[in-house]
SESETI-375493 format. One line per field, with one value per residue (C-alpha): chain; x, y, z; residue in three letters; residue number from 1. Coordinates in Angstrom, 1 decimal, padded with zeros to 4 digits. Layout:
<rs>
ch: (A_...)
x: (X_...)
y: (Y_...)
z: (Z_...)
aa: (ALA_...)
i: (NUM_...)
</rs>
This chain:
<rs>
ch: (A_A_A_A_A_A_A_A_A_A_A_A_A_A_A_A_A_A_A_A_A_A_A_A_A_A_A_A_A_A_A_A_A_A_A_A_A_A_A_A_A_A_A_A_A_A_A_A_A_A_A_A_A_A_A_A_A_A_A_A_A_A_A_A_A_A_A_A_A_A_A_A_A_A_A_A_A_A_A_A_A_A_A_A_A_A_A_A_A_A_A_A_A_A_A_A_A_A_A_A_A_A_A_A_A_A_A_A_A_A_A_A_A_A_A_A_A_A_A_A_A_A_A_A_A_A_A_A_A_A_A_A_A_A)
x: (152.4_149.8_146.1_144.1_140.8_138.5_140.1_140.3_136.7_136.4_138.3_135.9_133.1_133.9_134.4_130.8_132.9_131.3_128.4_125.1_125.9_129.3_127.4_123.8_126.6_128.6_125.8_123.8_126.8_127.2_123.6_121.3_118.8_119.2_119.3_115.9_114.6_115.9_114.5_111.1_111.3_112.6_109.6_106.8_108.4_108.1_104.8_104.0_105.3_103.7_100.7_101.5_102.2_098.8_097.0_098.6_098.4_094.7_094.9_096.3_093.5_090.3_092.3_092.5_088.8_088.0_090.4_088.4_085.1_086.3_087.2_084.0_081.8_084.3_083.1_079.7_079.7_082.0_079.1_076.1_077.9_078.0_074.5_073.4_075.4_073.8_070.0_070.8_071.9_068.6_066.8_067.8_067.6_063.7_063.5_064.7_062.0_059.0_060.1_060.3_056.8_055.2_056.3_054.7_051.6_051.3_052.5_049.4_046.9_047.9_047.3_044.0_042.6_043.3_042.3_039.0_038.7_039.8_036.9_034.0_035.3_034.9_031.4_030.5_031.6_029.8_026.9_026.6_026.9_024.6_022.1_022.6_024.4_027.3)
y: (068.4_070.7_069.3_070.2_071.0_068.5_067.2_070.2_070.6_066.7_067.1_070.3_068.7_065.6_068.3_070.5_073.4_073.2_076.6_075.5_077.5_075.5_072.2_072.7_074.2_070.7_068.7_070.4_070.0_065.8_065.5_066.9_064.5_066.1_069.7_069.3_067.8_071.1_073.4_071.8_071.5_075.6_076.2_074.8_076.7_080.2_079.0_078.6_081.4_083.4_082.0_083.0_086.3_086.8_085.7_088.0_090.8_089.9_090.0_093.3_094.5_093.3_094.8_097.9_098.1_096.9_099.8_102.3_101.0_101.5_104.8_106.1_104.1_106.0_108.9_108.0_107.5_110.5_112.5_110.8_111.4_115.7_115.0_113.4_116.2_118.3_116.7_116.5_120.3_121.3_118.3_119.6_123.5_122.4_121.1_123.8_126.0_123.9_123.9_127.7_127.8_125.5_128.0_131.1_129.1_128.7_132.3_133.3_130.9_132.7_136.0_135.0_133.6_136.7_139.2_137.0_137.3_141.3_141.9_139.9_141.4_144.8_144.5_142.8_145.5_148.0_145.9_145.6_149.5_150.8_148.5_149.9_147.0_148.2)
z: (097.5_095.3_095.7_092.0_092.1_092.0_095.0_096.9_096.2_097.3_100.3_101.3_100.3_102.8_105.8_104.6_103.7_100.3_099.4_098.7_095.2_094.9_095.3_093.1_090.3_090.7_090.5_087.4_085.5_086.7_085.4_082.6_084.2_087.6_086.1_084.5_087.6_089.3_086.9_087.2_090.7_090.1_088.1_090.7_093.1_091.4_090.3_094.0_095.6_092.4_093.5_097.1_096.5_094.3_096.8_099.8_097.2_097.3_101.3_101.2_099.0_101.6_104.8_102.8_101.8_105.3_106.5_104.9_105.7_109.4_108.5_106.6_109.9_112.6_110.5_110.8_114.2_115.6_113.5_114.8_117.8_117.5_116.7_120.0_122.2_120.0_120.7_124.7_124.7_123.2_125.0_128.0_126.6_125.9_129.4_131.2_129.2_129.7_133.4_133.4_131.4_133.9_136.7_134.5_134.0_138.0_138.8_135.9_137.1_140.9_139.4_137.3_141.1_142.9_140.2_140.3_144.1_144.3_141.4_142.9_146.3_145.3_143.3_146.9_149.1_146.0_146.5_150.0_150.3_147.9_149.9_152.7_154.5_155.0)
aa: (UNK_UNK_UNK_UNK_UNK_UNK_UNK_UNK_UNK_UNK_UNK_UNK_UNK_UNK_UNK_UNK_UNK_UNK_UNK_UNK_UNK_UNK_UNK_UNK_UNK_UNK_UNK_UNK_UNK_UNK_UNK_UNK_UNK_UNK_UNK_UNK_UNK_UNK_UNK_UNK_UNK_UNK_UNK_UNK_UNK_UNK_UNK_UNK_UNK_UNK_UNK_UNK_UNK_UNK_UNK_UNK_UNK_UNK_UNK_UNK_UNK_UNK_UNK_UNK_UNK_UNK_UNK_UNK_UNK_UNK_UNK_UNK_UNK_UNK_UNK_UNK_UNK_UNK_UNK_UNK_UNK_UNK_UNK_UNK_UNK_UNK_UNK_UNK_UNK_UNK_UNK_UNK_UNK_UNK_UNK_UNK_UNK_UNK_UNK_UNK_UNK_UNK_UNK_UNK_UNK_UNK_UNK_UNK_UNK_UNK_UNK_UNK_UNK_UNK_UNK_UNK_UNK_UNK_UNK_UNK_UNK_UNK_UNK_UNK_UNK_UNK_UNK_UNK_UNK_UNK_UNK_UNK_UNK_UNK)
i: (1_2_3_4_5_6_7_8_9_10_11_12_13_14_15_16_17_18_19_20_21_22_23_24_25_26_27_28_29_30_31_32_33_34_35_36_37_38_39_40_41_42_43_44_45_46_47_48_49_50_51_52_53_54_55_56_57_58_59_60_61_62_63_64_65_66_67_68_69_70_71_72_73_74_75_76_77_78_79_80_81_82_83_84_85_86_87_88_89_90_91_92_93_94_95_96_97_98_99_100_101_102_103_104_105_106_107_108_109_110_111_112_113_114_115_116_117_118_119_120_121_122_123_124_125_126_127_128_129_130_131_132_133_134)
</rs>
Protein backbone atom coordinates (compact mmCIF):
# COMPACT_ATOMS: atom_id res chain seq x y z
CA UNK A 1 0.00 0.00 0.00
CA UNK A 2 1.25 3.63 -1.35
CA UNK A 3 1.77 6.12 1.66
CA UNK A 4 0.96 10.12 0.11
CA UNK A 5 2.72 12.70 1.35
CA UNK A 6 1.70 14.27 4.11
CA UNK A 7 2.00 11.04 5.79
CA UNK A 8 5.14 10.09 4.68
CA UNK A 9 6.35 13.39 5.90
CA UNK A 10 4.26 12.51 9.28
CA UNK A 11 5.63 9.26 9.62
CA UNK A 12 9.41 10.83 9.18
CA UNK A 13 8.63 13.49 11.23
CA UNK A 14 7.60 10.96 14.22
CA UNK A 15 11.12 9.09 13.65
CA UNK A 16 13.25 12.89 13.44
CA UNK A 17 14.16 12.14 9.90
CA UNK A 18 12.55 15.44 9.05
CA UNK A 19 15.49 18.59 7.81
CA UNK A 20 15.47 21.53 9.87
CA UNK A 21 14.56 23.20 6.21
CA UNK A 22 11.68 20.53 5.63
CA UNK A 23 10.25 21.45 9.08
CA UNK A 24 10.54 25.62 9.43
CA UNK A 25 8.98 25.29 5.49
CA UNK A 26 5.97 23.08 7.01
CA UNK A 27 5.37 25.15 9.73
CA UNK A 28 5.49 28.84 7.97
CA UNK A 29 3.10 27.56 5.67
CA UNK A 30 0.57 26.08 8.96
CA UNK A 31 0.83 29.63 10.27
CA UNK A 32 1.03 33.30 9.06
CA UNK A 33 1.09 34.04 12.76
CA UNK A 34 4.14 31.88 13.32
CA UNK A 35 5.80 33.11 10.04
CA UNK A 36 5.81 36.72 11.20
CA UNK A 37 6.93 35.61 14.51
CA UNK A 38 9.95 33.96 12.52
CA UNK A 39 10.69 36.80 10.39
CA UNK A 40 10.86 39.12 13.43
CA UNK A 41 12.69 36.73 15.35
CA UNK A 42 14.83 36.64 11.60
CA UNK A 43 15.12 40.23 11.67
CA UNK A 44 16.67 40.69 15.42
CA UNK A 45 18.91 38.12 14.56
CA UNK A 46 20.48 39.83 11.50
CA UNK A 47 20.18 42.98 13.36
CA UNK A 48 22.28 41.31 16.07
CA UNK A 49 24.85 39.55 14.36
CA UNK A 50 25.01 43.00 12.12
CA UNK A 51 25.67 44.55 15.22
CA UNK A 52 28.23 41.88 15.99
CA UNK A 53 30.04 42.06 13.08
CA UNK A 54 30.28 46.17 13.34
CA UNK A 55 31.59 45.81 16.35
CA UNK A 56 34.50 43.08 15.61
CA UNK A 57 35.04 45.17 12.39
CA UNK A 58 35.76 47.86 14.89
CA UNK A 59 38.12 45.32 16.90
CA UNK A 60 39.97 44.62 13.87
CA UNK A 61 40.54 48.29 13.38
CA UNK A 62 42.35 49.11 17.15
CA UNK A 63 44.60 45.73 16.83
CA UNK A 64 45.62 47.18 13.58
CA UNK A 65 46.46 50.70 14.77
CA UNK A 66 47.94 49.05 17.86
CA UNK A 67 49.91 46.79 15.32
CA UNK A 68 51.44 49.60 13.77
CA UNK A 69 52.11 51.55 16.81
CA UNK A 70 54.25 48.45 17.85
CA UNK A 71 55.87 48.67 14.63
CA UNK A 72 56.77 52.43 14.38
CA UNK A 73 58.09 51.95 18.59
CA UNK A 74 60.16 48.56 17.46
CA UNK A 75 61.46 51.13 14.99
CA UNK A 76 62.20 53.49 17.57
CA UNK A 77 63.77 51.32 19.64
CA UNK A 78 66.01 49.02 17.15
CA UNK A 79 67.19 52.88 16.26
CA UNK A 80 67.80 54.13 19.64
CA UNK A 81 69.38 50.97 19.91
CA UNK A 82 72.33 51.59 16.74
CA UNK A 83 72.63 54.76 18.61
CA UNK A 84 73.73 53.48 21.99
CA UNK A 85 76.33 50.80 20.23
CA UNK A 86 77.15 53.66 18.43
CA UNK A 87 77.68 56.06 21.85
CA UNK A 88 79.64 52.97 23.71
CA UNK A 89 82.03 52.52 20.57
CA UNK A 90 83.06 56.14 20.79
CA UNK A 91 82.54 56.15 24.69
CA UNK A 92 84.88 53.69 24.92
CA UNK A 93 86.96 55.12 21.61
CA UNK A 94 87.15 58.47 24.01
CA UNK A 95 88.28 56.34 26.86
CA UNK A 96 90.90 54.58 25.35
CA UNK A 97 92.31 58.16 24.19
CA UNK A 98 92.14 60.00 27.36
CA UNK A 99 93.98 56.86 28.82
CA UNK A 100 96.64 57.18 26.18
CA UNK A 101 96.72 61.14 26.81
CA UNK A 102 97.15 60.61 30.53
CA UNK A 103 100.22 58.31 29.75
CA UNK A 104 101.69 61.32 27.32
CA UNK A 105 101.07 63.76 29.99
CA UNK A 106 103.18 61.54 32.49
CA UNK A 107 105.90 60.55 29.92
CA UNK A 108 106.01 64.84 29.24
CA UNK A 109 105.83 65.82 32.81
CA UNK A 110 109.00 62.90 33.11
CA UNK A 111 110.76 64.63 30.37
CA UNK A 112 110.00 68.37 31.60
CA UNK A 113 111.68 67.07 35.27
CA UNK A 114 114.71 65.72 33.83
CA UNK A 115 115.34 68.44 31.18
CA UNK A 116 114.88 70.71 34.41
CA UNK A 117 117.53 68.70 36.41
CA UNK A 118 120.16 68.15 33.21
CA UNK A 119 119.93 72.31 32.75
CA UNK A 120 120.35 73.42 36.35
CA UNK A 121 123.00 70.46 36.52
CA UNK A 122 124.98 71.78 33.94
CA UNK A 123 124.82 75.74 34.90
CA UNK A 124 126.03 74.09 38.35
CA UNK A 125 128.96 72.14 37.14
CA UNK A 126 129.50 75.70 34.74
CA UNK A 127 129.34 77.46 37.90
CA UNK A 128 131.28 75.58 40.07
CA UNK A 129 134.13 75.62 37.49
CA UNK A 130 134.53 79.02 36.50
CA UNK A 131 134.87 79.44 40.44
CA UNK A 132 137.39 77.50 40.73
CA UNK A 133 135.70 74.70 42.62
CA UNK A 134 135.86 72.20 40.68
Amino acid sequence: KRMDKSEHRRQREEIGIVSPEENALRRRMESPKQSRNANDIQRSINSSLQEAMRLMSDEVGKVDESREKVEEFGEKVDEARSKHRNLTSATKTGKNLINIMSRRETTTMLLAILGCIFFYSVVGYIFLDRIGII
